[in-house]
N, C-alpha and C positions, 0 to 999 in steps of 0.2 A: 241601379242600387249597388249594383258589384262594384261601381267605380269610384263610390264615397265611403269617406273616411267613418270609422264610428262613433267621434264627437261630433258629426255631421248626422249621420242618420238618431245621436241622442237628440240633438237640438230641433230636428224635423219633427219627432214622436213631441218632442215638448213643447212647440209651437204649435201641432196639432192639438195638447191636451188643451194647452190655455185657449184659442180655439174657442173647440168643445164647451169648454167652461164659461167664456165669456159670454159666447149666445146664448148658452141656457141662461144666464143672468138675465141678459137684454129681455128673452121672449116670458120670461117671468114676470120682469119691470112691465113689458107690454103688456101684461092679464094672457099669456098662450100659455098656459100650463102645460097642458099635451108637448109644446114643442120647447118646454124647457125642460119636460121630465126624460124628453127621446137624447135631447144634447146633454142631461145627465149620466142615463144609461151609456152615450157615446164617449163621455169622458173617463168612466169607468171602466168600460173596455180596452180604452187607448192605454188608462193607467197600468192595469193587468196586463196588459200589451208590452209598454213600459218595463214591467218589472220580469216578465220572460226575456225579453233582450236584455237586460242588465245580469240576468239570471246564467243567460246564454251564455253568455259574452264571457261572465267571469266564469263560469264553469269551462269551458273549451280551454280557457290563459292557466288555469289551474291543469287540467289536463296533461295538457303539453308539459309545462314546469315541473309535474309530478314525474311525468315520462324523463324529464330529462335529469331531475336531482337522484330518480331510481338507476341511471342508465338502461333506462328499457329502450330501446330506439327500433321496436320493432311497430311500434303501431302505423298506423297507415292515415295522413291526412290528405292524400292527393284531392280529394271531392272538394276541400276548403281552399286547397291551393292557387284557385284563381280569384278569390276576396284578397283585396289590396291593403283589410283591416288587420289578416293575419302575417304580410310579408315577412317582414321584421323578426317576426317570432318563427317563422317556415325558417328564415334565413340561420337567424340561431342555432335552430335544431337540426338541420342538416348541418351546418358547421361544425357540432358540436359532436352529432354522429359520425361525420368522418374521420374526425381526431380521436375519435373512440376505437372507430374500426383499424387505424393506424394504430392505435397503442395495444390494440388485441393481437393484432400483427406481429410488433416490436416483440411483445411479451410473448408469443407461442415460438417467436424464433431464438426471441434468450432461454428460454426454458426447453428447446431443442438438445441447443448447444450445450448446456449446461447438462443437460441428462447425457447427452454422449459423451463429454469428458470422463478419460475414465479420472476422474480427481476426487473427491468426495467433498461436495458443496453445502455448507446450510448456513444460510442464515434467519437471522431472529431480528424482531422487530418488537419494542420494548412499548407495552401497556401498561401503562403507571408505574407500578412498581414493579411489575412482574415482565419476564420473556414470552412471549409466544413464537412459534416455531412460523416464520413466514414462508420458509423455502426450505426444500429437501432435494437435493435430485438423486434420482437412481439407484446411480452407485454407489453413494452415500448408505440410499436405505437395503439395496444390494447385500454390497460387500458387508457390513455391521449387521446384515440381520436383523435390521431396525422399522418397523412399522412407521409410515409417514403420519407421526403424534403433531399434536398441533399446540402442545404445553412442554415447557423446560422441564420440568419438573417429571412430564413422563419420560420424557429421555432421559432423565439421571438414576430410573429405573434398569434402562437398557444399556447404557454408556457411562456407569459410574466413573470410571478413570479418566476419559477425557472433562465428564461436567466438571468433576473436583478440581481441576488443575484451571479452568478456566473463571469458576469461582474463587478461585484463590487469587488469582490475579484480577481479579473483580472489573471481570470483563475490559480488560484495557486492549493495546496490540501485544501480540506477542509473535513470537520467533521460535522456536525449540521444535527438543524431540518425546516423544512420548507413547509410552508402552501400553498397550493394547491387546486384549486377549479376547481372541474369538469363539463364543462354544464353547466357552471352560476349557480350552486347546491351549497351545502354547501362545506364547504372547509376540505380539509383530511391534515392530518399530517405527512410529511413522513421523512425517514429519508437519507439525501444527503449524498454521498459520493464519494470525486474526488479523482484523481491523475493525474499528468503531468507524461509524459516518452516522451525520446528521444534516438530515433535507428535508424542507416543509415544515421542520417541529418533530417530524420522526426520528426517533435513532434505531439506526440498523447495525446489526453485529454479525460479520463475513466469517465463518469460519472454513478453512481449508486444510484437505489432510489426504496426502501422499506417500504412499508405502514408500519406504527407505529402501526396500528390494526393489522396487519397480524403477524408482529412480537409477540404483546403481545399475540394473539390469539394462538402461538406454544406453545411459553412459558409457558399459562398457560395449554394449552392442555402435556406438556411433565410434568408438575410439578403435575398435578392432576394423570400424567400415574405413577411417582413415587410414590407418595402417596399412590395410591390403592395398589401397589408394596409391599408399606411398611406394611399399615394396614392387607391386604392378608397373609400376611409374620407372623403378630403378632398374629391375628386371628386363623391360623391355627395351630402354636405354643400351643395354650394355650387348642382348643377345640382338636387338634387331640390327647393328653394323655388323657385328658377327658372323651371324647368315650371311647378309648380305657380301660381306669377303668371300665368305666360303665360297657361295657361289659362282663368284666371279673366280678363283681359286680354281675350282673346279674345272670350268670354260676352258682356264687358261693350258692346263696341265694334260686337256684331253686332245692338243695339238701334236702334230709331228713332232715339232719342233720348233722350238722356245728360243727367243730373240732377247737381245739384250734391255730389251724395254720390258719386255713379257715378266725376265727375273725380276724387274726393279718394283714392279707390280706386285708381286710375289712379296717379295721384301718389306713394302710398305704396307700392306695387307696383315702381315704376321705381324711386325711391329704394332700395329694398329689393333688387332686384334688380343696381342699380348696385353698391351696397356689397358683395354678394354675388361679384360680376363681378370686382372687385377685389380680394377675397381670396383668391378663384383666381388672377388674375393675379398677386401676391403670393405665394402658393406655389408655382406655376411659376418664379417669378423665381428663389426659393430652392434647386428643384432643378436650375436651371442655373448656380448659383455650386458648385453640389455635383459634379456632370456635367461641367464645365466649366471645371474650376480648373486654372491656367496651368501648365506647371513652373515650380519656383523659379528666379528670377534668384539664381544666391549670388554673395555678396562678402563681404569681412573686415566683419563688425560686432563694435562693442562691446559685451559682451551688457550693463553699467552702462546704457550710451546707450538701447540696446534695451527695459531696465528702465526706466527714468527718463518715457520717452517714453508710454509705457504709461499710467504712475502717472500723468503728468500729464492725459491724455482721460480716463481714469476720477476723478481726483482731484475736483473739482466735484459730480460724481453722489456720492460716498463720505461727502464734508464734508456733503450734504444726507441721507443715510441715516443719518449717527450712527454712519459705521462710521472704525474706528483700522486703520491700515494698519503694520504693522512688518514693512520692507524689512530683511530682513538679510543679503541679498547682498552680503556686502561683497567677496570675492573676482572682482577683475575677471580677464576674456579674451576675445580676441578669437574669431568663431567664426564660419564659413561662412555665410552662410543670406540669403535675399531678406525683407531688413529689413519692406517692407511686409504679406506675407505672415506672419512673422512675432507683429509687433504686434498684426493683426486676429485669429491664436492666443491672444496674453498677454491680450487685449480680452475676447474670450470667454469664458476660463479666471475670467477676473474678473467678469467681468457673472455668471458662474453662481451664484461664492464671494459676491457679493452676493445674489444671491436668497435662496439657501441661506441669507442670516442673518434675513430678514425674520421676526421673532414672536420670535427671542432675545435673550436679557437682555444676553449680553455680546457685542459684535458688532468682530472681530476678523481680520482677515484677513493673515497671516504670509508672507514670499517668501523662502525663502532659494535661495542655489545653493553648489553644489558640483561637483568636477572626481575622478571614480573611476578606474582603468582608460582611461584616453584620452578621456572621455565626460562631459560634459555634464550635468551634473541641477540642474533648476529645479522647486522644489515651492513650490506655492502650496496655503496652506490655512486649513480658517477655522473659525469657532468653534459652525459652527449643527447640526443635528441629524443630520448623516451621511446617506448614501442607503441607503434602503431595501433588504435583500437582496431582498423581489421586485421591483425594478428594477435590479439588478445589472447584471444579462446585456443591459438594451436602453438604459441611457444612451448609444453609442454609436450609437446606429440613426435612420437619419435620419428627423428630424418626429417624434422620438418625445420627449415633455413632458408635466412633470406640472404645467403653469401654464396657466392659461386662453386666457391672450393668448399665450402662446411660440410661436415657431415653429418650436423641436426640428432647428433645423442647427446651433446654435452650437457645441455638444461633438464634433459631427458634422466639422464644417470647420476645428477645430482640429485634431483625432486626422488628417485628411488629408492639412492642412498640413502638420504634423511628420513624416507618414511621407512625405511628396513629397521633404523632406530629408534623408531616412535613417536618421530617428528613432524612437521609439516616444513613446505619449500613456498613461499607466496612472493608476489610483488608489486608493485604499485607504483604511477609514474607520480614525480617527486619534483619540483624547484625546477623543470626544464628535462630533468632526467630519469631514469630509469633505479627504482629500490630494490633488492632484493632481500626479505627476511626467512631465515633460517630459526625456526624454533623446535628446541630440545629441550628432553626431559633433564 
């Protein structure tokens, strides 16, 4: 019986009923009452029979489908397991369980992750008209003091300053910063950031939010690890041939008597060592023009005058490199800033856009400016091969250079300059080449 189907085992009960039926017919037509009322009784049985199997049958398929549209996938059907009537459905449900236990999986390991960032996570998942709170992690409900609510509206209770700013912008993406006060304490600064998604028919709204201290605090924590990186790096360049003379110095000086090779050792060793001497002092110099840079003296400059002035120290080195200079600053104004601090920016910015062209064919260096929003922008840019995306991230770090001879503060002590006046130093590769934008107040 275990090896037939259940439209087989229907048609066997229904062949037996007709059957049953038919003889009590016959033995009725033949006058045997008795034995058409026993093959009645027997059809009656079989029918009740009948309707328990069909009973069965659909009660077990309900069962299971119940089991699996609840995700309950703990019941146990192993005793059904060898009926070839329920494979199909066994197969289902075990498939169905497994992709279950994998997604219980995926999700207790995103919700891991997500509770350990220290980032502050939530997002929401939009019921008709209304938000619900899908996701909280941690340090979200942590840091803010926040009870993990399961309604927008109770968080606009706990978090009025950020709900209002994300209503107002009527849940779209956004970008910004935003003031936040914990405890009725003083207020922190952090930095928002959304996004809307829509998958299945659902929409989901990511919101993320990073303390503006914690951020600057890596930052400056990963820029002081390159630093020492570098300095360590220059340091031991200079003092390990150093020693290394001395020593031999040393060796040399603790004989009898010193041969005419012995001096020439001697000679080459101080020389070597002199030069050596000087290069460290030469980078130390450098880090105290870094360390050590004045505030601005500001006064009204011309920024023409400012330009001009520039053009003209570099001009001589430009005319001997073969490089075309097209100033197209032609909109003058006057503009705050300590002119000589200044110049030794525009100086830098150009000695770079020179390097950057040395090996190209067309050598090309362009200045314009512009006035945005109340603000200042002077780009300077050139025609040579752009920077590298893996030196993106450390053209700004001090002594950091990809020239033999350079000494990796000049991008360094422009970006300084400009922000000692309120400005920002950025840039961006451009047409083949490398941008540089200088914006002032």
């Amino acid at each position: 019986m275990k090896s037939l189907k259940i439209y087989q085992l229907f048609f066997i009960r229904l062949l037996l009923i007709m059957t049953a039926a038919g003889l009590g017919i016959y033995s009725l037509a033949s006058g045997l009452p008795y034995t058409a009322f026993f093959c009645l009784l027997v059809t009656i049985l079989l029918l009740a029979e009948l309707f328990s199997f069909i009973k069965n049958t659909y009660l077990f398929y309900d069962k299971v489908l119940s089991a699996i549209l609840n995700s309950d996938y703990s019941a146990d059907f192993s005793r059904h397991s060898n009926f070839d009537n329920y494979k199909n459905l066994f197969r289902l449900y075990d498939t169905l369980k497994e992709r279950q236990n994998e997604q219980a999986t995926k999700d207790l390991v995103y919700r891991t992750i997500l509770n350990t960032i220290e980032t502050g996570v939530l997002i929401l998942n939009k019921n008709g008209d209304e938000w619900a709170i899908f996701l909280m992690n941690d340090h979200f409900s942590d840091h803010f003091s926040t009870p993990k609510v399961s309604k927008w509206k109770y968080l606009q209770n706990q978090l009025p300053a950020l709900c209002n700013i994300i209503e107002e912008r009527d849940f779209r993406d956004l970008r910004t910063s935003v003031q936040i006060s914990l405890g009725g304490g003083e207020s922190q600064t952090y930095m928002l950031q959304t996004s809307r998604s829509t998958t299945f028919g659902q929409e989901y709204y990511i919101v993320m939010l990073d303390s503006i201290q914690k951020v600057v605090a890596k930052k400056e924590k990963d820029a002081w690890i390159n630093l020492m990186k570098v300095i360590s790096h220059e340091l031991m360049n200079s003092i390990t041939p150093i020693r290394s003379l001395t020593q031999n110095m040393n060796e040399l000086v603790a004989q009898d008597a010193l041969s005419r090779e012995d001096m020439e050792d001697i000679r080459e060793s101080v020389h070597t060592m002199i030069h050596r001497s000087d290069h460290l002092q030469s980078f130390i110099e450098s880090y105290r023009k870094l360390a050590m840079l004045p505030s601005p003296d500001k006064k009204r400059v011309e920024l023409k005058n400012l330009l001009d002035s520039s053009l003209a120290v570099m001009g001589p080195i430009f005319k001997k490199a073969g490089i075309t200079v097209n100033n197209d600053a032609a909109q003058n104004r006057w503009i705050m800033a300590d002119a000589r601090q200044m110049e030794q920016a525009l100086i830098n910015l150009l000695t770079n856009s020179m390097y950057a062209l040395e090996g190209s064919d067309r050598k090309e260096i362009t200045i314009a400016a512009e006035v945005k929003n109340n603000r200042t922008f002077i780009t300077i840019s050139d025609t040579g091969l752009g920077i590298d995306k893996e030196i993106e991230d450390k053209i700004f770090l001090p002594f950091f250079t990809t020239r033999p001879d350079g000494a990796g503060i000049g991008l360094t002590l422009s970006k300084n300059i400009i922000e000692a006046h309120g400005g920002y130093l950025s840039f961006k590769n451009e047409g083949g080449g490398a941008t540089f934008i200088i914006s002032l107040l």
